[in-house]
C-alpha positions as CSV (number, residue, x, y, z in Angstrom):
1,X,1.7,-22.7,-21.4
2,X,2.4,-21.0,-18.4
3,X,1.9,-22.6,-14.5
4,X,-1.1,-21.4,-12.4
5,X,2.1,-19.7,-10.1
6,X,3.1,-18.1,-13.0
7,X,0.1,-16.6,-14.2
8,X,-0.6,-15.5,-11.0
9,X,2.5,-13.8,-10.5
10,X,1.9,-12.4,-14.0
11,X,-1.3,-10.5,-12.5
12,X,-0.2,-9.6,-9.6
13,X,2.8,-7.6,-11.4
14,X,0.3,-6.0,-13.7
15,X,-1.9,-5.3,-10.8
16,X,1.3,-3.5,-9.2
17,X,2.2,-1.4,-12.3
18,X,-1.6,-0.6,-12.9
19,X,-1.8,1.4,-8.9
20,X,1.8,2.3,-9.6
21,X,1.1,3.8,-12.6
22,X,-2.5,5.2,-11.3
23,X,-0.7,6.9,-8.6
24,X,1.7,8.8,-10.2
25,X,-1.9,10.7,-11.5
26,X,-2.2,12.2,-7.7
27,X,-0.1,15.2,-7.8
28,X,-1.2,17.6,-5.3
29,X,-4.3,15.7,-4.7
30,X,-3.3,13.7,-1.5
31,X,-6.0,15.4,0.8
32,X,-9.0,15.1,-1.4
33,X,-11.9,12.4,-1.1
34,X,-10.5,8.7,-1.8
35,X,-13.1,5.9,-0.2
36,X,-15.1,6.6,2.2
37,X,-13.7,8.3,5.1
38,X,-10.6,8.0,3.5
39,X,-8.8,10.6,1.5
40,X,-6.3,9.7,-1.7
41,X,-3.3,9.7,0.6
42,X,-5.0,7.1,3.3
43,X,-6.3,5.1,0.1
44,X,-3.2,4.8,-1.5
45,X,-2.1,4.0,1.8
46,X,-4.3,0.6,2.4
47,X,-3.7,-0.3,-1.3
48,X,0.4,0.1,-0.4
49,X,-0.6,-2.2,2.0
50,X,-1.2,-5.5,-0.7
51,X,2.4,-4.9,-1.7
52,X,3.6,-4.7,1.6
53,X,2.0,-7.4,3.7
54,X,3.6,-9.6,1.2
55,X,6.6,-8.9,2.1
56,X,6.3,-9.2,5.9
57,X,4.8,-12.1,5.7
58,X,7.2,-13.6,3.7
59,X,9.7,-13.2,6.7
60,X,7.4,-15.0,8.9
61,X,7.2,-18.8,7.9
62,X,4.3,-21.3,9.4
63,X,4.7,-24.4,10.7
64,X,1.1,-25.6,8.5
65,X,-1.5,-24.4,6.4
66,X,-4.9,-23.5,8.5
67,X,-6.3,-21.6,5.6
68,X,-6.5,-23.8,2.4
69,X,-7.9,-21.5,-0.7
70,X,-7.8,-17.6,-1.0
71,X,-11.6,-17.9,-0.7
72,X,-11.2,-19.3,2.5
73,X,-8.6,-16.4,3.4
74,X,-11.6,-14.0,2.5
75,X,-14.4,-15.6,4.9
76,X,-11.7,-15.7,7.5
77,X,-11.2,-12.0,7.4
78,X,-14.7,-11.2,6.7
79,X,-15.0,-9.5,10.3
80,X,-12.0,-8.1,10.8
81,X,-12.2,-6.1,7.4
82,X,-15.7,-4.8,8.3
83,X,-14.2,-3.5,11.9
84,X,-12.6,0.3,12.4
85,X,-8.9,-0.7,12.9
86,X,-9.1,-1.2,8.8
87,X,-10.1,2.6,8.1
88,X,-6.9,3.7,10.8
89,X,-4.5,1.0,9.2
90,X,-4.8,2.9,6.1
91,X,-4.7,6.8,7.5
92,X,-1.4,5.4,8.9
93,X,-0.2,3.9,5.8
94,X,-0.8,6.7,3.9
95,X,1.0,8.8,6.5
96,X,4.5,6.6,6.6
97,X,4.4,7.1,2.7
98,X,6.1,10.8,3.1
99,X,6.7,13.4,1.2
100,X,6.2,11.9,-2.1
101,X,3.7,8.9,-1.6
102,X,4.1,8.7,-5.4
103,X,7.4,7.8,-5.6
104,X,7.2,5.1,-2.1
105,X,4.6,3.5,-3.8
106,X,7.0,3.0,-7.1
107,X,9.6,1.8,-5.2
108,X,8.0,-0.8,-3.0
109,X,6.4,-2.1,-5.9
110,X,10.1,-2.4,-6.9
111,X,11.4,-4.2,-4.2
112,X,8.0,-6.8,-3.9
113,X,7.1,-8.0,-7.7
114,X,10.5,-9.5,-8.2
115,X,10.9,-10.5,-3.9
116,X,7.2,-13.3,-5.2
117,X,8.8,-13.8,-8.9
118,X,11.3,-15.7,-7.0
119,X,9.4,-17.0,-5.1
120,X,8.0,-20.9,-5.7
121,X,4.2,-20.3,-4.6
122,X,4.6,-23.5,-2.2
123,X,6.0,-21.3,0.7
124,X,3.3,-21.4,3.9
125,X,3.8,-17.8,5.2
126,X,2.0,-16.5,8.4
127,X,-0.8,-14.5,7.5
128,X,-3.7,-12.6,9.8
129,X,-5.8,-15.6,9.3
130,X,-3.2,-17.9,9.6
131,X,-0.9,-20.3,7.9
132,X,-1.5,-20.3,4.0
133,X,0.6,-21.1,0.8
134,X,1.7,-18.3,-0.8
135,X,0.1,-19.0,-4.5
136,X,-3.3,-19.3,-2.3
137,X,-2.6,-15.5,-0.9
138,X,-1.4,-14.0,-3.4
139,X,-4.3,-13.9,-5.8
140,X,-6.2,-11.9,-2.5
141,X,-3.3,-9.2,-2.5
142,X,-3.7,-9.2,-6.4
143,X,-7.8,-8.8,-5.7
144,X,-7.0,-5.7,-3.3
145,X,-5.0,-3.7,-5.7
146,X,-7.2,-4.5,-8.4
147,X,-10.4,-3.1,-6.6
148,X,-8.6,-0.2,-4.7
149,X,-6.8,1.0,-8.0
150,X,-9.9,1.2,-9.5
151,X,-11.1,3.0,-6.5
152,X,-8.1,5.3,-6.9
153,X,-8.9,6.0,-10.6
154,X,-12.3,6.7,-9.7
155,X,-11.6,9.4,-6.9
156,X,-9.1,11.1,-9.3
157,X,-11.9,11.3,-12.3
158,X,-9.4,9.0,-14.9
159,X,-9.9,5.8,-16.6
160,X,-10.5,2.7,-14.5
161,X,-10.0,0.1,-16.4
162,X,-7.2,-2.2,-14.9
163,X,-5.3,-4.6,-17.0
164,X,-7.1,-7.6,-18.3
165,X,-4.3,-10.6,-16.3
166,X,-5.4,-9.0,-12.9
167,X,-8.9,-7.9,-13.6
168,X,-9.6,-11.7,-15.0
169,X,-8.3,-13.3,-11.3
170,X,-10.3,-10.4,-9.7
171,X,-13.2,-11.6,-11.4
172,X,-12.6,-15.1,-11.1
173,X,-12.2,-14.7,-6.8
174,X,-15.5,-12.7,-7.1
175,X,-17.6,-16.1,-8.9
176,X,-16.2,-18.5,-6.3
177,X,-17.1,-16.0,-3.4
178,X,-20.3,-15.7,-4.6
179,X,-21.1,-19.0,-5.8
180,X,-20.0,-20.1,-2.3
181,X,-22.3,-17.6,-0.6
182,X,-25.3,-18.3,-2.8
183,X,-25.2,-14.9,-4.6
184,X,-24.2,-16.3,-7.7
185,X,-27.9,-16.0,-9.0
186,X,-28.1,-12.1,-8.6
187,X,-24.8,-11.6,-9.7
188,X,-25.4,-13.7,-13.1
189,X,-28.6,-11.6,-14.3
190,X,-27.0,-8.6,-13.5
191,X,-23.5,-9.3,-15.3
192,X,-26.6,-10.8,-18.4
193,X,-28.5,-7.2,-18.3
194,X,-31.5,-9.0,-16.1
195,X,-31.5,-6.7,-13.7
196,X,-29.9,-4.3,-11.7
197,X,-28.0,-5.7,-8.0
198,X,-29.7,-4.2,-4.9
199,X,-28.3,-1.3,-3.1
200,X,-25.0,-2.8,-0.7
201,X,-24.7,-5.9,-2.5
202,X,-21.0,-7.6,-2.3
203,X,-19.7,-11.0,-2.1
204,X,-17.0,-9.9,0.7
C-alpha cells in the first residue's frame, strides 16, 4: 500500500500530465477567452504557476512550520487570492511562456514531477503564507491544476474530466474546506440531487 507522500505525489504527477496534455489542445488559441479576464495564454499562465512555485520554493528552506495543514494554507491566502495582483501574476506568466507556451508548459512539468518524486514530503519550504511541510503544500498545487485544467478544457470546448488520483485529493481538500467553513450542509444536498448551490457559492 502506498504512503500518504506517495499517493500524493502520485496525483500531483497525474495532475501535471492532465494540464500538460490539455494544453497541447491550444494551438493557435492563446488570445481567446480563458477565466475571467483572463485569456488561454494568461490562464495557462497561473496554472504554470502550481508547477513552478514548487520549485522556487523548494530553494528557499524555513526555519519552522507556521502553516500546519493545506487547509490552513487555503484560509491563509484567502485574501490575497481574491486581490488584483492574482489576475496580473497570471497575464505575466502567460507572457514569460514564449513562443510556444505549449511546449514551456511540457518541459517544466518535466523538470518539477521528478524535482517532488525525490523529494521526502518532510521538507518545510518557505511559502507566501509561510513555513509549511512540503506533503501539506503539495496537495494545494495539485488542487490548482486540477481546477484550472478543468477551466482550460472548458474554455477550449473539450472534455474536462481530469484523472481520477488528482480529482479524488481535489475533492477531498474541497470536504475539509467546507466542513471547516460550515458549508458542508449545502454542499452535501447538492452533490445528493437536493438541490441546486446558490449563485457564487465556493469553499475558497
Amino acid at each position: 500500500m502506498d504512503s500518504p507522500w506517495t499517493t500524493s505525489c502520485r496525483a500531483f504527477a497525474a495532475a501535471a500530465e492532465w494540464f500538460v496534455a490539455t494544453s497541447a489542445l491550444v494551438g493557435g488559441r492563446w488570445d481567446e477567452p480563458g477565466l475571467g479576464e483572463w485569456d488561454v495564454r494568461s490562464l495557462v499562465g497561473h496554472t504554470s504557476r502550481s508547477l513552478l512555485t514548487v520549485e522556487s520554493y523548494l530553494r528557499k528552506p524555513a526555519a519552522s512550520v507556521e502553516v500546519g495543514s493545506t487547509a490552513d494554507y487555503y484560509r491563509a491566502t484567502r485574501a490575497a487570492a481574491a486581490g488584483p495582483d492574482v489576475a496580473a501574476r497570471g497575464r505575466e506568466a502567460g507572457q514569460v511562456l514564449g513562443t510556444d507556451p505549449a511546449a514551456a508548459v511540457a518541459e517544466i512539468a518535466s523538470r518539477v514531477v521528478p524535482l517532488v518524486a525525490a523529494c521526502a514530503g518532510t521538507e518545510v519550504i518557505t511559502t507566501i503564507a509561510g513555513g509549511m511541510r512540503l506533503a501539506d503544500y503539495l496537495p494545494t498545487r495539485t488542487f490548482e491544476l486540477v481546477v484550472h485544467t478543468a477551466d482550460l478544457a472548458a474554455a477550449l470546448g473539450v472534455p474536462t474530466e481530469p484523472p481520477p488520483f488528482p480529482a479524488a485529493q481535489a475533492f477531498e481538500l474541497v470536504a475539509r474546506l467546507a466542513v471547516d467553513a460550515g458549508l458542508a450542509s449545502p454542499l452535501l444536498r447538492a452533490a445528493t440531487g437536493r438541490e441546486g448551490l446558490p449563485p457564487g457559492f465556493t469553499v475558497l
